[in-house]
C-alpha positions as CSV (number, residue, x, y, z in Angstrom):
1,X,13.0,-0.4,14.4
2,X,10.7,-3.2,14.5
3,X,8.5,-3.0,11.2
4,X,5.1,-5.1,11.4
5,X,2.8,-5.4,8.5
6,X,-0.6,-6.7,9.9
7,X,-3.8,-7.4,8.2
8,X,-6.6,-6.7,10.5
9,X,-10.3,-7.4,10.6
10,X,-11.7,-4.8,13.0
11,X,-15.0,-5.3,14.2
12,X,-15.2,-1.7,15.4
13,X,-14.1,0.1,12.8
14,X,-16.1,2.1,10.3
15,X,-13.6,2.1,7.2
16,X,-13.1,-2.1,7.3
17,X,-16.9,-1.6,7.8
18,X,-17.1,0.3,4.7
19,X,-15.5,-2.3,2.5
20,X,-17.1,-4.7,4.0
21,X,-20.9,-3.2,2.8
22,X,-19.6,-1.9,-0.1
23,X,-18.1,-4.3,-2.7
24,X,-15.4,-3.2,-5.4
25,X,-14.0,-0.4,-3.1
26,X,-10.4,0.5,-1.8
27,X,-10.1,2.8,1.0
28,X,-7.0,4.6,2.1
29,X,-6.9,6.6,5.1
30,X,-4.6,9.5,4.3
31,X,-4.3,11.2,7.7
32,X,-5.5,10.7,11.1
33,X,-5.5,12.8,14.3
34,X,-5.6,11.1,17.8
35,X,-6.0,14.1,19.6
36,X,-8.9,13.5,21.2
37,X,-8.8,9.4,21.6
38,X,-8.9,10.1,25.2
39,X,-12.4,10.9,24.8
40,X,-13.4,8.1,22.2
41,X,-12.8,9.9,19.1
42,X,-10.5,10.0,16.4
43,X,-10.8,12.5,13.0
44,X,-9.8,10.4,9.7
45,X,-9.0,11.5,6.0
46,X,-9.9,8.9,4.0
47,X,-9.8,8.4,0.3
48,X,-12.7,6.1,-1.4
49,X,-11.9,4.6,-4.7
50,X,-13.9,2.9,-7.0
51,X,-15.0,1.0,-10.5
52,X,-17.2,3.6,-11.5
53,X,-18.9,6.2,-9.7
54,X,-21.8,4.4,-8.8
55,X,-19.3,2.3,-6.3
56,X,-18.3,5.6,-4.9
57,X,-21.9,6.9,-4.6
58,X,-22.6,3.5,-2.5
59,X,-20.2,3.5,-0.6
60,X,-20.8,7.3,0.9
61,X,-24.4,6.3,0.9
62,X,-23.2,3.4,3.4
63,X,-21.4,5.6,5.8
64,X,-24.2,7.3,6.9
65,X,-25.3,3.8,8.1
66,X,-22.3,3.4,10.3
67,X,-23.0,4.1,14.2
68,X,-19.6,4.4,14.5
69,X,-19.4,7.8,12.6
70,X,-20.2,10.6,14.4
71,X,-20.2,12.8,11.8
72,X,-18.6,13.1,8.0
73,X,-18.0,15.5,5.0
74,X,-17.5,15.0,1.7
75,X,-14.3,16.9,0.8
76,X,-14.4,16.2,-3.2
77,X,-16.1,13.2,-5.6
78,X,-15.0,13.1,-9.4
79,X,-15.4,10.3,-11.5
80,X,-14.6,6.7,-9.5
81,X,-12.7,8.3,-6.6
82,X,-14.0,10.7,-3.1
83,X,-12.3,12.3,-0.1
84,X,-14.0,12.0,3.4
85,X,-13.3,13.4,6.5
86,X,-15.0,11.6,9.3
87,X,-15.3,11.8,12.8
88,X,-15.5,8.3,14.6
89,X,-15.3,6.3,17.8
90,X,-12.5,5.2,18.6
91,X,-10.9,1.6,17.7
92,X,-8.7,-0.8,19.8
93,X,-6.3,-1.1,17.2
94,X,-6.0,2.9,17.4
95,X,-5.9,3.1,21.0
96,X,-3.5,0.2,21.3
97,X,-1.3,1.9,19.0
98,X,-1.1,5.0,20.7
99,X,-0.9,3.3,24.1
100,X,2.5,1.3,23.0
101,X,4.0,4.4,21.1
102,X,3.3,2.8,17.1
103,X,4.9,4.8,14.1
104,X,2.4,5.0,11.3
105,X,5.0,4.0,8.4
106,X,2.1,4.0,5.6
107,X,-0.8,4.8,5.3
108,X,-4.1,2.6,6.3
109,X,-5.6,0.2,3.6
110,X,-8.9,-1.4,3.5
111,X,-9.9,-3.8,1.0
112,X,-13.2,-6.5,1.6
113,X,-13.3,-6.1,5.4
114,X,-10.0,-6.2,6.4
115,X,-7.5,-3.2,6.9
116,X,-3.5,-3.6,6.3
117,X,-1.8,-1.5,8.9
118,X,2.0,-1.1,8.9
119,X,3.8,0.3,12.2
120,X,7.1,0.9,13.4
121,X,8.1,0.0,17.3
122,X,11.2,1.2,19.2
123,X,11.1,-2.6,20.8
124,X,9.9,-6.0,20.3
125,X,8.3,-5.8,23.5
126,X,5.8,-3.3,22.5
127,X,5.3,-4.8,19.2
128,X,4.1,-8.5,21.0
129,X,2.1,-6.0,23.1
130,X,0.6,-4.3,20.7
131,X,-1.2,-7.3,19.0
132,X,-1.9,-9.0,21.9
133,X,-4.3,-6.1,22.9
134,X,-5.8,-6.0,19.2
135,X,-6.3,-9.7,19.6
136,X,-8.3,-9.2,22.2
137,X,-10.9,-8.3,20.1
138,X,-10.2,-8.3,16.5
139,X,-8.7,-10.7,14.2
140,X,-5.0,-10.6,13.0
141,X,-5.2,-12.2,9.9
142,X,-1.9,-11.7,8.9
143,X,1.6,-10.7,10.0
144,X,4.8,-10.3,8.5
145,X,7.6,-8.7,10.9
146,X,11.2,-7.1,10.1
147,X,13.7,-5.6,12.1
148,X,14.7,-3.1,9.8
149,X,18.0,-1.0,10.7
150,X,17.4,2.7,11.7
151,X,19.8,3.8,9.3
152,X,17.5,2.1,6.6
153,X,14.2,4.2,8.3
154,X,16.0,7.2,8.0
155,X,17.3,6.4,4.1
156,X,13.8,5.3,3.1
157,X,11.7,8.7,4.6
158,X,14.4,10.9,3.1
159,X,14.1,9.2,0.0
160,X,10.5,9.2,-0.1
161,X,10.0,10.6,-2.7
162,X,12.1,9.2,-5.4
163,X,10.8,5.7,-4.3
164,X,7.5,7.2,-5.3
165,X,8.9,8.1,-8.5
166,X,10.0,4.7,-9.1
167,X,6.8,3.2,-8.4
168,X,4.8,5.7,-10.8
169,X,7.6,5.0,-13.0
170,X,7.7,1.2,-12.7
171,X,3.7,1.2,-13.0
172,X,4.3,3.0,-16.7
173,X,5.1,-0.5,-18.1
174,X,2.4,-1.9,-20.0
175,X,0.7,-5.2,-19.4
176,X,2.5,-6.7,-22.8
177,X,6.0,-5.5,-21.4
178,X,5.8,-6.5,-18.3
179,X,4.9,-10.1,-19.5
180,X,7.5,-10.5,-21.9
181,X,9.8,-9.4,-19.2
182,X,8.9,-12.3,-16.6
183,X,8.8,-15.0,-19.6
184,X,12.8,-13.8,-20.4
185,X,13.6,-13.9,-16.8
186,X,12.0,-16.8,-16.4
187,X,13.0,-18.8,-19.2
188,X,16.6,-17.6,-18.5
189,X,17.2,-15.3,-21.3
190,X,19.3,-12.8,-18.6
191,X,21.2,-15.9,-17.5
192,X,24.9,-16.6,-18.5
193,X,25.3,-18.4,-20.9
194,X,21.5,-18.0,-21.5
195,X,18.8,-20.6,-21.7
196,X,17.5,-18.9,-24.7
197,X,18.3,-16.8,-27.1
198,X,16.1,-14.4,-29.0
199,X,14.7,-16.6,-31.8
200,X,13.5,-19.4,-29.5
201,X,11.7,-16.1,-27.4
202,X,9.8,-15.5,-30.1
203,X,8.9,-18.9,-31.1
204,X,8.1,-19.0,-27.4
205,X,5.7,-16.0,-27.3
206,X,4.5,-16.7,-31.0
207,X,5.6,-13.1,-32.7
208,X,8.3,-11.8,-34.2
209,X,11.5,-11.8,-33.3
210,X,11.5,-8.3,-34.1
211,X,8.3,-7.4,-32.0
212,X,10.0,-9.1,-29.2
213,X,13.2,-7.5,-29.7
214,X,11.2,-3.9,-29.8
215,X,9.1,-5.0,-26.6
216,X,11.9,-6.1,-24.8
217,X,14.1,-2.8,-25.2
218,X,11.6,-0.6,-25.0
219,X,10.5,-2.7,-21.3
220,X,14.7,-2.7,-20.2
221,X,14.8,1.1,-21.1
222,X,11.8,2.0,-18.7
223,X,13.0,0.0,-15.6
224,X,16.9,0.4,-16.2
225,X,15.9,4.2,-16.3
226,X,13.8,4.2,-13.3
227,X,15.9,2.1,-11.2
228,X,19.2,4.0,-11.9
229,X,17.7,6.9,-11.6
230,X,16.6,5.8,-8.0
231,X,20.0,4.6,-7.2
232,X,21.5,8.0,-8.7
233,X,19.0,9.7,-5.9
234,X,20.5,7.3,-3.5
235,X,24.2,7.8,-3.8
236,X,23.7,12.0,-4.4
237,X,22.2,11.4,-0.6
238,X,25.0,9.6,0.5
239,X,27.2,12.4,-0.7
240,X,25.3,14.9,1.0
């Protein structure tokens, strides 16, 4: 399957619209049904998140300026994050999607005006289709493309959800690990022989060699954990 990552500004759709008007915002849409694009409609999830609150509050505030929307509910609001469901013209990128058969293979994200959609096509054909009919009218910003093996598609939906683990997992490390981790790397302290040892590290980062000693287990232990444990998931499903 053909993967393509593109970022698109889309000059008829409400959610790019949205964090376009409404600065400091990140929407997701979480589910959309195409049932009734042949009419010029489409119903969208999508899931708002801001700063504070007050970035939330704007932004629904901003919908309801959108003559795109042709109607919207607010599912939930707490704290810097809402769920919408919203009822909305149709877009060229949608439609174009639909037309040439796309696979949705994450969700939709929409930072400052432009939305980062990633789809699956059975054939590069479709694919160069596909955004020559959203360049028509919007702007492709960016693309990045892979022909990714089907035997890989099938590995990573059946291990969706250990991936997710990992990420959740891999997002535990704190800002102080993670840096000491990318100066070791960096500096060659996994190398063989290494470029440096522990004591230079810590003249390096200017503490103690046992605070980096204590910073750098405790950052090994919480990826070596996460990543075997994702491999573990891996092989059990190659067993299966």
């Amino acid at each position: 399957m053909y993967i393509a990552v593109l970022d698109i500004a889309q000059y008829d759709c409400p959610v790019v619209k949205l964090t376009d008007l409404t600065e400091d915002v990140e929407v997701v849409v979480i589910g959309a049904n195409v049932s009734e694009i042949h009419k010029g409609y489409e119903r969208i999830y999508i899931t708002i998140k801001g700063y504070n609150k007050e970035d939330v509050i704007r932004a629904i505030d901003n919908i309801q300026k959108m003559r795109h929307v042709k109607s919207f509910t607010v599912l939930y609001r707490k704290n810097n994050e809402a769920r919408v469901y919203m009822y909305i013209k149709k877009t060229k990128a949608m439609e174009a999607s639909v037309k040439l058969d796309a696979t949705p293979v994450a969700p939709w994200i929409s930072v400052d005006g432009v939305e980062r959609w990633t789809l699956g096509f059975p054939s590069k054909k479709q694919l160069y289709e596909y955004i020559s009919l959203v360049k028509e009218q919007d702007v492709i910003e960016n693309i990045i493309v892979r022909d990714i093996p089907d035997d890989v598609i099938m590995d990573m939906s059946l291990l969706y959800l250990a991936l997710a683990d990992l990420i959740i997992k891999i997002k535990g490390l704190t800002e102080n690990q993670l840096n000491i981790l990318n100066i070791a790397l960096s500096e060659g302290y996994y190398e063989w022989p290494r470029r440096i040892n522990i004591v230079e590290l810590s003249s390096r980062l200017g503490i103690s060699r046992t605070a980096v000693t204590k910073l750098l287990r405790r950052a090994e232990y919480k990826v070596l954990k996460s990543v075997l444990e994702f491999i573990n998931s891996y092989k059990d499903r190659e067993k299966a």
